[in-house]
N, C-alpha and C positions, 0 to 999 in steps of 0.2 A: 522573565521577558527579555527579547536580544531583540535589538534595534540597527537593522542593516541597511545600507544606501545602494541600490541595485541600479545598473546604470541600461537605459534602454534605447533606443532606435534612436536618431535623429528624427527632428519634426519640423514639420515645413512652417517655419515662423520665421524666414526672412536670417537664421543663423547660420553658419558656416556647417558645410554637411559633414562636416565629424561631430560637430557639438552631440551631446550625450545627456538627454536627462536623465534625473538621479530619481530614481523612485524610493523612501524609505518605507521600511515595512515593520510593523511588530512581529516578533516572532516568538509565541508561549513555551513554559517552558509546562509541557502537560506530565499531572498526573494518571498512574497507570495500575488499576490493581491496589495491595493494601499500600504496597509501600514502593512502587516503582513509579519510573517518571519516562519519556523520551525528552532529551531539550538538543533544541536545533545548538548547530555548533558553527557551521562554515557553509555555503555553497558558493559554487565555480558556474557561471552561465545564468544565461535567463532563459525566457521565452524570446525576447529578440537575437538573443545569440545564437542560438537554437536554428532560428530562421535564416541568419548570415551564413552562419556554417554552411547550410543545406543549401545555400544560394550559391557553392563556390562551383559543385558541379557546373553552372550556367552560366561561371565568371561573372553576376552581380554581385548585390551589398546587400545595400540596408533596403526595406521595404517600409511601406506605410503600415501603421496598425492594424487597420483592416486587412491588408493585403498580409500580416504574419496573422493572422487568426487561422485565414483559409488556408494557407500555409501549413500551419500546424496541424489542422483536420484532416486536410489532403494526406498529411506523413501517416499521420495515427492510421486514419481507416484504411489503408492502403498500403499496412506496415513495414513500411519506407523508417527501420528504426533508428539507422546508426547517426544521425545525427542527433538524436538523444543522448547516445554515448560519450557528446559531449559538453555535456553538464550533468555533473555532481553534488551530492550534499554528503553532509558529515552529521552526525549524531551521538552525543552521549545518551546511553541508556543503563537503565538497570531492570534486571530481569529474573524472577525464578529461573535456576537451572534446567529446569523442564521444559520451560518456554524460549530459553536459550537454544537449547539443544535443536529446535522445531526451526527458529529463526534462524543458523546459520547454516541450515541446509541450503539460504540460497547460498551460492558459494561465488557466486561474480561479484562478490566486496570484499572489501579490507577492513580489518579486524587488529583491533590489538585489545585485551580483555584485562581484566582487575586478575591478580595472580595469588593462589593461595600458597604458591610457594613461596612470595615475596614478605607476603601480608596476611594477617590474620583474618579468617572468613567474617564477610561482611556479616553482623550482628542481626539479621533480620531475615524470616523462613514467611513464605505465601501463608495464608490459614483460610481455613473455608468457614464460612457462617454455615448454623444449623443447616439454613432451607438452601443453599448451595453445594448438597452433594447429589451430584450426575447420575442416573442410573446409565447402563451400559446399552447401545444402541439393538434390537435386532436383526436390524437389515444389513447393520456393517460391522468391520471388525473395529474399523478405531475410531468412530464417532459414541457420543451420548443424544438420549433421548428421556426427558422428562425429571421427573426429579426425586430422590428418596420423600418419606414421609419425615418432616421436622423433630420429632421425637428420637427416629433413629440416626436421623442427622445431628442432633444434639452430643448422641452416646459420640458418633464419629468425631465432632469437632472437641469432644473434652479427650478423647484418644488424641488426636491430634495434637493438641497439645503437651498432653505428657510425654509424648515419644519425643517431638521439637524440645521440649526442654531436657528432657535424658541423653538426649542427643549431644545438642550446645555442652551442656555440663563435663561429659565425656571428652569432648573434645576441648575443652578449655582444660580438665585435669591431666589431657597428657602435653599438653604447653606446657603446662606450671611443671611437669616433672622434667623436662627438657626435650619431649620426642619434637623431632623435624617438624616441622609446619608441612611439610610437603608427605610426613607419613600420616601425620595427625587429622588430615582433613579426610581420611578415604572413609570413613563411615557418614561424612554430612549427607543430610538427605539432599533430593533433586528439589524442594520446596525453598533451600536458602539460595541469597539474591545475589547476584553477580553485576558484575558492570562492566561496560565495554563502548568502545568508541568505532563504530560503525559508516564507513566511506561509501557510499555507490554510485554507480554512473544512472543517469536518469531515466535508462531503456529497463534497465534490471530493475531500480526500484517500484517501475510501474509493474513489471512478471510479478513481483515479490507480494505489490497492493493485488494482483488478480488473484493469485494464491490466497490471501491470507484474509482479503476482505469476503471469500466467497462464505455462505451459510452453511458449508461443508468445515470450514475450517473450525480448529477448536476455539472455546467460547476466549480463552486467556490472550490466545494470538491477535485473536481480531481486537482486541482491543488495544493491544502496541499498535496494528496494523493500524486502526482508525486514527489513534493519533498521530502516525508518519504521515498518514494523509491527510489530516486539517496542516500540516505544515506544507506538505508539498504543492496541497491546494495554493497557500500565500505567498508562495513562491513560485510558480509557475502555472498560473490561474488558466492561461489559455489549453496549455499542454495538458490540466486535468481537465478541463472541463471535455476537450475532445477527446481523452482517455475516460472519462465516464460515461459520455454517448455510444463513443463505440466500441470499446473493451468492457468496459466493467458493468454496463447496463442492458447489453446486447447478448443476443442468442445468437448464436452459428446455427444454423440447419446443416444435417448432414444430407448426402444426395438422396437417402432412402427416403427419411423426413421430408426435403423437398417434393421429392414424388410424389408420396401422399397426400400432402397440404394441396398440391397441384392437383391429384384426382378425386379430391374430398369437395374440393371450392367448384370445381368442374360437373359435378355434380349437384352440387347445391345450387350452383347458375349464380354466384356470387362474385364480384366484381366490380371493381370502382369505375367509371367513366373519367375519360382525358381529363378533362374540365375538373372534376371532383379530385382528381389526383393532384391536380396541379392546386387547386387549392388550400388542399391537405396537408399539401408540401414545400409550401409559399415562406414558411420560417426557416428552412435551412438556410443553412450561410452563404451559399455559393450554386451555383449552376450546374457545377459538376458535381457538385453531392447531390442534386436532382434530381442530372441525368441518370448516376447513379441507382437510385434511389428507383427510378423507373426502370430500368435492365432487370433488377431484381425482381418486379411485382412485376415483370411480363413475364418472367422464368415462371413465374409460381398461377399465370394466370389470372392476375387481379387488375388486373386494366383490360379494359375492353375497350378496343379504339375503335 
């Protein structure tokens, strides 16, 4: 657990308008898998920085709390991103090299990794429980669907182990006779654990959570992914919570899809009244996510004025 003092907007309590409160926050250090963890290390910015930044275009400052929430919405649904790009966080992680490999395809972070040419491979390979092997998807080439039957899953996980231990042994016998750490490792499997310290600017790690939290993604990833996200959640609460209303919870229609919903509901004689819309829509945060909000269900036919 890392305990960090984040400093936020000035508040109108009668103090000098730089004053800065300090918000402390806990920060977990999560487990991930049999043997891997994410733990927060560093971040650069908040959610009120975020909002100063993005305020320099109009030559302002600081805003009121409320006034950066709407702020932040406004950027997210509207993807208004680069002032995200300027806040950061940092991560240690450890990972199957499997999962590795998936993960630094985002390629807009900085990366410095554990080295097997410096250091002897970290002592620890993923392993799968019986009822944890995937069968291969039909509809796609590189998803899974459903699960083996535990019996043949057994036979898998006792293979599994004998090849990870034949493996380790192998590679620990040609250390002790003196080969290269750097020729020694090229039989490890992609199942042993790597670690790395992981930098990105705030606009990428949210690409990164769209990617990797979607039910497309493999089952191992989303699970690093979730837990980037309960951290980035406590760190910039405003900033996810508007990135899970309208990135990560939301559907895009394409124009074809529009058309159709439009001449489906046209048909059906289906349609909300002003009155009914307006009520419907009384919790967003702001007036222009309303109006918003209205341009759209008129495109598609669902207000009837």
């Amino acid at each position: 657990m890392t305990l960090i003092a984040q400093r936020t907007a000035p508040q109108n309590d009668g103090l000098p308008r730089d004053y800065r409160r300090v918000r402390l926050i806990e920060v977990p250090k999560i487990d991930v898998l049999d043997d891997g963890f994410v733990e927060f290390v560093d971040v650069m910015g908040s959610d009120d920085t975020i909002c100063r930044d993005a305020r320099v275009s109009t030559g302002s400052d600081w805003g009121s709390d409320a006034e950066n929430k709407r702020l932040i919405r406004y950027l997210i649904r509207n993807r208004h991103d680069s002032p995200f790009e300027q806040a950061e966080l940092k991560f240690r992680v450890r990972a199957p090299m499997d999962v590795w490999r998936q993960w630094i395809r985002t390629r807009t972070a900085n990366v410095v990794e554990y080295s097997t040419r410096y250091s002897e491979a970290i002592e620890a390979a993923r392993t799968t429980a019986p009822n944890a092997w995937r069968r291969q998807a039909a509809s796609t080439r590189q998803g899974s669907d459903g699960f083996l039957d535990e019996e043949t899953g057994a036979e898998l996980s006792r293979d599994e182990a004998t090849l990870q231990r034949m493996v380790r042994d192998v590679y620990k016998r040609r250390l002790g006779l003196g080969v290269a750490r750097e020729q020694a490792r090229k039989d490890l499997p992609l199942s042993t654990y790597t670690e790395a310290v992981w930098k990105i600017d705030l606009r990428n790690l949210l690409r990164f959570l769209e990617l990797r939290l979607d039910d497309a993604a493999q089952f191992e990833i989303r699970e690093y992914a979730k837990a980037v996200a309960s951290i980035t959640r406590e760190l910039f609460p405003k900033t996810y919570r508007a990135f899970a209303d309208y990135r990560l919870n939301a559907t895009t229609l394409t124009r074809f899809e529009t058309d159709a919903l439009r001449d489906l509901l046209a048909k059906k004689g289906v349609a909300f009244g002003r009155g009914e819309f307006d009520e419907r829509f009384a919790e967003l945060e702001s007036e222009s996510e309303r109006t918003e909000a209205l341009a759209k269900f008129r495109r598609l036919g669902l207000v009837a004025e």
